[in-house]
C-alpha positions as CSV (number, residue, x, y, z in Angstrom):
1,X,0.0,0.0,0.0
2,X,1.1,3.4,-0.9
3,X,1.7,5.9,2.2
4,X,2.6,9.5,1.5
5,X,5.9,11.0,3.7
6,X,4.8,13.1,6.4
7,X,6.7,16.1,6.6
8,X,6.5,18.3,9.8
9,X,9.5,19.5,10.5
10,X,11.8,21.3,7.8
11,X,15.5,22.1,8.5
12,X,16.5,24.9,6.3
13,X,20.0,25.7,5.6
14,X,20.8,29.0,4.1
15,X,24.3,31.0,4.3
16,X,22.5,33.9,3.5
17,X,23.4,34.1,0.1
18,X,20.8,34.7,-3.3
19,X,20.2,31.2,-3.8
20,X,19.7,30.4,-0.4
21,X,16.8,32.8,-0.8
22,X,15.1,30.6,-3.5
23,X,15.8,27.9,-1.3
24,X,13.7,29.4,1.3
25,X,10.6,29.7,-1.0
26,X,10.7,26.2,-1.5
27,X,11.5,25.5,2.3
28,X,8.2,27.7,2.7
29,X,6.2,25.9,0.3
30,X,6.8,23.0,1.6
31,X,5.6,23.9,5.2
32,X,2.8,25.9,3.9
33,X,1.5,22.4,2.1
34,X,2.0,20.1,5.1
35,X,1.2,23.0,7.7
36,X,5.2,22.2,8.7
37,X,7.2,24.2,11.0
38,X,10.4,25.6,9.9
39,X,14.2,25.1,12.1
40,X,16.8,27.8,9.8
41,X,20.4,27.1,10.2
42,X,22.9,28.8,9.6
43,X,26.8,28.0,10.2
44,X,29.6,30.2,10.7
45,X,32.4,29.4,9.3
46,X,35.3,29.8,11.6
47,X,38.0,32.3,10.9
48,X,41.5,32.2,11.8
49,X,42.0,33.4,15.5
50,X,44.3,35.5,14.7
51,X,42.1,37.5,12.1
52,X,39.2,37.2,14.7
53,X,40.7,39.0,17.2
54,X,41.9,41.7,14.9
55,X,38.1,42.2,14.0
56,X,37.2,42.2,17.3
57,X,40.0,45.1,18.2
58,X,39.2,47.2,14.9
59,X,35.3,46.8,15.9
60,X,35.9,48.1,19.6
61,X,34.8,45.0,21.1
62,X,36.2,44.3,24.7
63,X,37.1,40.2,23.7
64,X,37.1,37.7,21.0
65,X,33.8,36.5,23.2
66,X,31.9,39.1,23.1
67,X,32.5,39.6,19.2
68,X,31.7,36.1,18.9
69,X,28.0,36.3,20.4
70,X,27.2,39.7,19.2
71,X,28.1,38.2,15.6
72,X,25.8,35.4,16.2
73,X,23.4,37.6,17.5
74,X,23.3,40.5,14.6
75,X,22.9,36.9,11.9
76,X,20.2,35.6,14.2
77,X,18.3,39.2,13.7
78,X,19.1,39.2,10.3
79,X,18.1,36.0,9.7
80,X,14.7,36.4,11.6
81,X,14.1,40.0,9.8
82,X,14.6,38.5,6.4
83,X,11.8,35.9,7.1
84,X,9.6,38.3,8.5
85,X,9.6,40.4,5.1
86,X,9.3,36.8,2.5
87,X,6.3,36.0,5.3
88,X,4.7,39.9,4.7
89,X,5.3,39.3,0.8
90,X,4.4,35.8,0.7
91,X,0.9,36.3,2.8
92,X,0.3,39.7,1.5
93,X,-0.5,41.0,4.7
94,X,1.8,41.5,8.2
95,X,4.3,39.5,9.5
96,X,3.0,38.4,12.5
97,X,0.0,36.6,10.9
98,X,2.0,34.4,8.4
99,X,0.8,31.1,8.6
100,X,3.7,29.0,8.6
101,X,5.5,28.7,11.7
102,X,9.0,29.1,12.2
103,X,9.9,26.8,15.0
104,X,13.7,28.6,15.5
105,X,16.8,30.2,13.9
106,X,20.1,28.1,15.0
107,X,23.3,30.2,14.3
108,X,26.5,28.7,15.6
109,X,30.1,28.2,14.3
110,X,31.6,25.2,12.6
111,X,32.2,23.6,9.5
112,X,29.0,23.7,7.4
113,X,28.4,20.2,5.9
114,X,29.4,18.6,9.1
115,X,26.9,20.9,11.4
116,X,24.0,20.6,9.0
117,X,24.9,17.2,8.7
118,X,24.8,16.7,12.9
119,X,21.5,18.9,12.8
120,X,19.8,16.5,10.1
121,X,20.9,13.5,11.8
122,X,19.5,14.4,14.7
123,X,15.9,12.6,14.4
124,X,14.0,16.1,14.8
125,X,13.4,16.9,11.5
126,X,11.9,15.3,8.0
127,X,13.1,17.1,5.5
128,X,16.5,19.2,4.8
129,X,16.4,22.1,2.2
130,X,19.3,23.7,1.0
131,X,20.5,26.0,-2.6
132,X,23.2,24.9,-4.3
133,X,26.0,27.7,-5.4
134,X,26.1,25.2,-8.8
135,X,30.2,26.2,-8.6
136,X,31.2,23.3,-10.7
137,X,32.8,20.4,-11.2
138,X,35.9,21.5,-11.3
139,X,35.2,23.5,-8.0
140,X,33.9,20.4,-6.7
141,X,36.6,18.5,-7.4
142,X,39.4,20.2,-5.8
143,X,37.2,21.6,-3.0
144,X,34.5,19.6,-2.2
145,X,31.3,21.0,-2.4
146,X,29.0,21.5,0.8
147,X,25.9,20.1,-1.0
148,X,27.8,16.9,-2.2
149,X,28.5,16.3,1.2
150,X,25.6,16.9,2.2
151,X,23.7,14.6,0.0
152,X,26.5,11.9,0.9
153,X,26.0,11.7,3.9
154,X,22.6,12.5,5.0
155,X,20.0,10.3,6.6
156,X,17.0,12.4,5.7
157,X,15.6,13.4,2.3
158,X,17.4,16.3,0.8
159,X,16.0,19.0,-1.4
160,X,18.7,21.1,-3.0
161,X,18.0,24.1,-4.8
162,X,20.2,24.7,-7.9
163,X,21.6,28.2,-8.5
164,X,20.1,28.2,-12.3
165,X,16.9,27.2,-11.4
166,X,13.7,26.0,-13.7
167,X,11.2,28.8,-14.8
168,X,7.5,27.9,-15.5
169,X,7.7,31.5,-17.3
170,X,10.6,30.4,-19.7
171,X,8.8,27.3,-20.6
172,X,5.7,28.8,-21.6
173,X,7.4,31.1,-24.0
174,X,8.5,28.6,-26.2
């Protein structure tokens, strides 16, 4: 017998980028359909200490600690503001009464794959959706890209979001 998936709990991992935001249409889709809540993620990639500290110094910050949270906290903000204007776009009416919910937005540092990775493995979430930067094979090859690894190792159903993406309104044209 056939069974649809269930899907009520979407893990969305942006890095803020363009494509990341037409990830996030599809991330909101997708817990509009199932009436599914939303986790964002978003890693920080660490930095040299010695280049963190200089930031910290040039930026007037008191310690490397104190420039670490009030970075995570100005992404968190960032990250919650930019929802809050797809929700007033997407609903066509306030942010406060978009109907899909955003369960939380997770900053924190690390590698990317393997954090999204540790978040997807964690058995709180159905679904992973992530864009693609589409940097190439070559790219790829040499580097590794964070969506290969995510789809290699991942123990949920991925939905990656390529940067050069299919449009309904090219199709039509023909």
């Amino acid at each position: 017998m056939f069974k649809l998936p269930g899907i009520e709990k979407i893990l969305f991992a942006t890095d803020l980028s363009e494509n990341a935001n037409l990830a996030m249409d599809y991330a909101m889709s997708l817990a509009g359909a199932y009436d599914a809540r939303i986790t964002v993620l978003h890693v920080l990639e660490k930095v040299p200490p010695n280049a963190e500290m200089l930031m910290a110094t040039m930026l007037g910050y008191e310690s490397v600690n104190e420039f670490r949270q009030k970075s995570e906290e100005e992404l968190v903000e960032k990250i919650k503001e930019h929802i809050q204007q797809f929700c007033a776009e997407a609903a066509g009416q306030v942010a406060h009464e978009c109907r899909i919910a955003f369960h939380e937005v997770v900053v924190e540092p690390g590698k990317a794959a393997e954090r999204i990775l540790h978040h997807a493995g964690s058995g709180e979430y159905d679904v992973l959706v992530m864009g693609s930067h589409g940097l190439g094979l070559l790219h790829e090859a040499f580097m590794g890209g964070t969506s290969r690894k995510i789809l290699d190792g991942s123990t949920i159903p991925v939905l990656v979001i390529p940067m050069k993406i299919y449009s309904p309104q090219r199709h039509d044209a023909r």
